[in-house]
N, C-alpha and C positions, 0 to 999 in steps of 0.2 A: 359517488365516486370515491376510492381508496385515497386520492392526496385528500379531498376536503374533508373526509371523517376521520383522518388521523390530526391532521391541524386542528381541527376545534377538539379533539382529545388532550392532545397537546396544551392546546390552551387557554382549556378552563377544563382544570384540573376537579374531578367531582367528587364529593367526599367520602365513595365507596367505589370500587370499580365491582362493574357485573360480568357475567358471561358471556356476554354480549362486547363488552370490552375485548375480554379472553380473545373472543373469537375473530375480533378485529384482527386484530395485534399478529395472530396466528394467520391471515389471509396476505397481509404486509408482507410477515416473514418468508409465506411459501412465494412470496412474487419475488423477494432478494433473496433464494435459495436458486430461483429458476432462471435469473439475472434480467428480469423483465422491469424490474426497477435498479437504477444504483442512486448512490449516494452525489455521483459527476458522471456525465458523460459529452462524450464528443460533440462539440456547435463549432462550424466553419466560421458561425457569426460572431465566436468571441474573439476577442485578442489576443488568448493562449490556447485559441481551439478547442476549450472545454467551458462549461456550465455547471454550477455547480447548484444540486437540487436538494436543497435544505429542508424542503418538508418529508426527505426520504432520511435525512439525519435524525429530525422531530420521529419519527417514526422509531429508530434506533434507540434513541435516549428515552422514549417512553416504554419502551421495554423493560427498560432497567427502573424504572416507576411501577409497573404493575406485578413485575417478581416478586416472590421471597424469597431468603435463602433456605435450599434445602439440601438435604445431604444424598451427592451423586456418586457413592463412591461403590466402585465394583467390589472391592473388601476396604470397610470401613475401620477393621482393626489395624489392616497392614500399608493400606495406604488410603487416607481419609481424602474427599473432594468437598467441597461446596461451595454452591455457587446458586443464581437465581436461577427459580424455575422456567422463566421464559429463555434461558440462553443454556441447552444443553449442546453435546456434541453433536455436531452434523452427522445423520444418518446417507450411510453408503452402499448402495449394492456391488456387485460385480459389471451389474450391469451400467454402473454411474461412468464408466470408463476413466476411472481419475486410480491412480495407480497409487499406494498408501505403505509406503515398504514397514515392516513392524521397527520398533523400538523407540517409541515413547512421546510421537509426535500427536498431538491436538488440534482438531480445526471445529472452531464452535461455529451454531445453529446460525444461519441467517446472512451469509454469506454465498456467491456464487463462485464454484470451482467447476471449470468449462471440461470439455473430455482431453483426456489426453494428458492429463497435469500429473507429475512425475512430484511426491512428497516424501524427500528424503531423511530417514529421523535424526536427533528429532527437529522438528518444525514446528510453527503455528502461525496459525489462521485466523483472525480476529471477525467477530461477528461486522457486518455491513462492508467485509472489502469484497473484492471482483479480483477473479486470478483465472485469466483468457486461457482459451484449449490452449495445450501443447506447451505450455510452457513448467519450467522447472523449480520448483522450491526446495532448496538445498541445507543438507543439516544447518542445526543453530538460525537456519533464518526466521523473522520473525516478517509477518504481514502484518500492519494495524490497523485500528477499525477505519474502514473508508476507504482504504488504500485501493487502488485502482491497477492492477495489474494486466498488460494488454496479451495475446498470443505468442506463444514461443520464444518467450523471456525464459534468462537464465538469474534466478536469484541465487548467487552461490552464495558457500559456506558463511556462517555470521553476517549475511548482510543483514541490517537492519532499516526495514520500512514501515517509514512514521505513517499516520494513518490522517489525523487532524479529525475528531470529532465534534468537537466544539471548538469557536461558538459556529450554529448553524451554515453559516451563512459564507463560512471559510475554506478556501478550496483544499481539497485532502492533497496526496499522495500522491502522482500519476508517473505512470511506468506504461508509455505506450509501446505498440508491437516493436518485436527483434530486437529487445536490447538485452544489453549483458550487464548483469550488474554484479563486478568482480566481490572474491571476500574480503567481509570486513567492512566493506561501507555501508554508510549509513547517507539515506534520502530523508529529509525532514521536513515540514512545515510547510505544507503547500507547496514544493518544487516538480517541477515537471521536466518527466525526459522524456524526448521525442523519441520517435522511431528509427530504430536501426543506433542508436548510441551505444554507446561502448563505457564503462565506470571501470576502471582499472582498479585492481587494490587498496583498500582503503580511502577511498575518496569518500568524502563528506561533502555533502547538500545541503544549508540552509540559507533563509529568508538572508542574514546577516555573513554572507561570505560570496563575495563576488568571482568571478571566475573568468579568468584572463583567455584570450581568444588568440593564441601567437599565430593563427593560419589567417583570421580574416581581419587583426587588431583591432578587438573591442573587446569589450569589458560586460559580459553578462551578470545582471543584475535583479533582484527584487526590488521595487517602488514600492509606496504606500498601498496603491490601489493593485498590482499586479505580482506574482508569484516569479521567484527564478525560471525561467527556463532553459533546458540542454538542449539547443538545435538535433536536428535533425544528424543521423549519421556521426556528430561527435566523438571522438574519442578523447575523453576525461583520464588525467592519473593527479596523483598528489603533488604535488606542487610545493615551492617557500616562496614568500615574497621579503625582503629586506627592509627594515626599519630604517628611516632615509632621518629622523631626526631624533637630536634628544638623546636618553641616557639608551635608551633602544638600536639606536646607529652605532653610539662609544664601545658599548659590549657587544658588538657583532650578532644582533637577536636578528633570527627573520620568523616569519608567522606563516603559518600552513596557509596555502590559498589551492585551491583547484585549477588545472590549468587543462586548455585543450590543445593536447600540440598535433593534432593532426583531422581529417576525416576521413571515415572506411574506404579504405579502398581492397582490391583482390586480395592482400597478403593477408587483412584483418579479417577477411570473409570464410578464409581459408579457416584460420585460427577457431574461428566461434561454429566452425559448420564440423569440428569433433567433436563436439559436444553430441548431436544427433546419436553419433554413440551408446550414448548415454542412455538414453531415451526407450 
């Protein structure tokens, strides 16, 4: 079985690797190129809905064990690459159905890009994330490794999405179906956004910044054991929150927080359904 021969590769590390390793390593990758493994996937049975499968991480990070660096550069005097040899660029037909406009966008080996996915340059795609058909990657955005991208997502311009590769056992990035995630934000550190949300301009995502809920008043948050997550339908923009003491209240500081002041409704469906456009 693929999960038990990469876990005991993983760990106990042997003091040569064979072709036989090679060829491991290379049957992993063709299963998270085909998206028949990811790194997290969807369980009804968790408490944010997702699972997070760390011997498909162990997999990922031992890649980066069995490489060497070698030189991938298509002209190595004018513009030099290298990198390991287990993690070249993803190969693409016409027939891959993933749409790849030229100027100067990168999506490395070992990654699933569904049909339909629209890579505006330039972009990248980090080995071990999941980016669902139909959906959009927008100049300057970035995917990280693990990152979890669901169906006909819009990642527009500079958003930035964290990936969480380590440690194993930590849940990545998740961006499930129909959301919008405006420019310039950044999603980080095991945060999850449900379906159908909305990330307005510059909104930021992490473990450590709560996000005030003015339609249902609560307070979304990260625990020890559990990841932020963005309901369902959300619509997120940037936010201040006020320094209520101390030399923070005297100089009138307030601190960036995230707020949700509403959820989708027609006008919002309207708005994100010109993007199709696009497409």
């Amino acid at each position: 079985m693929l999960q038990t021969e990469i876990e005991s590769l993983f760990d106990n590390k042997p003091e040569a690797y064979t072709e036989d390793h090679f060829r491991l390593f290379q049957r992993f990758k063709d299963a998270l190129n085909t998206g028949q493994i990811r790194s997290a996937e969807p369980d009804a049975a968790a408490p944010a809905g997702w699972r997070v499968n760390a011997w498909v991480k162990k997999g990922i990070l031992l890649g980066f064990r069995l490489g060497g660096i070698i030189d991938m550069s298509v002209d190595s005097s004018r513009q030099p690459f290298f990198d390991k040899a287990t993690y070249p660029v993803k190969k693409f037909t016409a027939s891959s159905g993933v749409r790849i406009v030229p100027g100067g966008s990168s999506i490395r080996d070992g990654c699933f890009v569904g049909k339909g996915v629209t890579c505006m340059p330039p972009m990248y795609i980090n080995a071990g994330a999941y980016v669902g058909d139909g959906s959009m990657v927008d100049s300057h955005a970035l995917i990280g490794s693990c990152a979890q991208i669901g169906r006909n997502c819009h990642v527009s311009a500079a958003a930035q999405i964290g990936g969480v590769l380590e440690p194993v056992g930590a849940m990545p990035v998740i961006i499930e179906d129909d959301v919008l995630i405006g420019g310039n934000c950044g999603v980080y550190e095991g945060a999850i956004v449900k379906r159908r949300a909305v990330l307005g301009t510059g909104v930021i995502l992490n473990r450590s910044t709560p996000v005030y809920d003015l339609v249902r008043g609560i307070v979304h948050a990260a625990t020890d054991d559990q990841p932020l997550v963005i309901p369902e339908e959300a619509v997120v923009v940037a936010g201040s929150r006020a320094v209520s003491r101390g030399a923070g209240k005297d100089w009138g500081i307030s601190l960036y927080t995230p707020v949700i002041v509403k959820y989708r409704d027609a006008r919002t469906d309207a708005k994100v359904q010109l993007e199709d456009l696009l497409r």
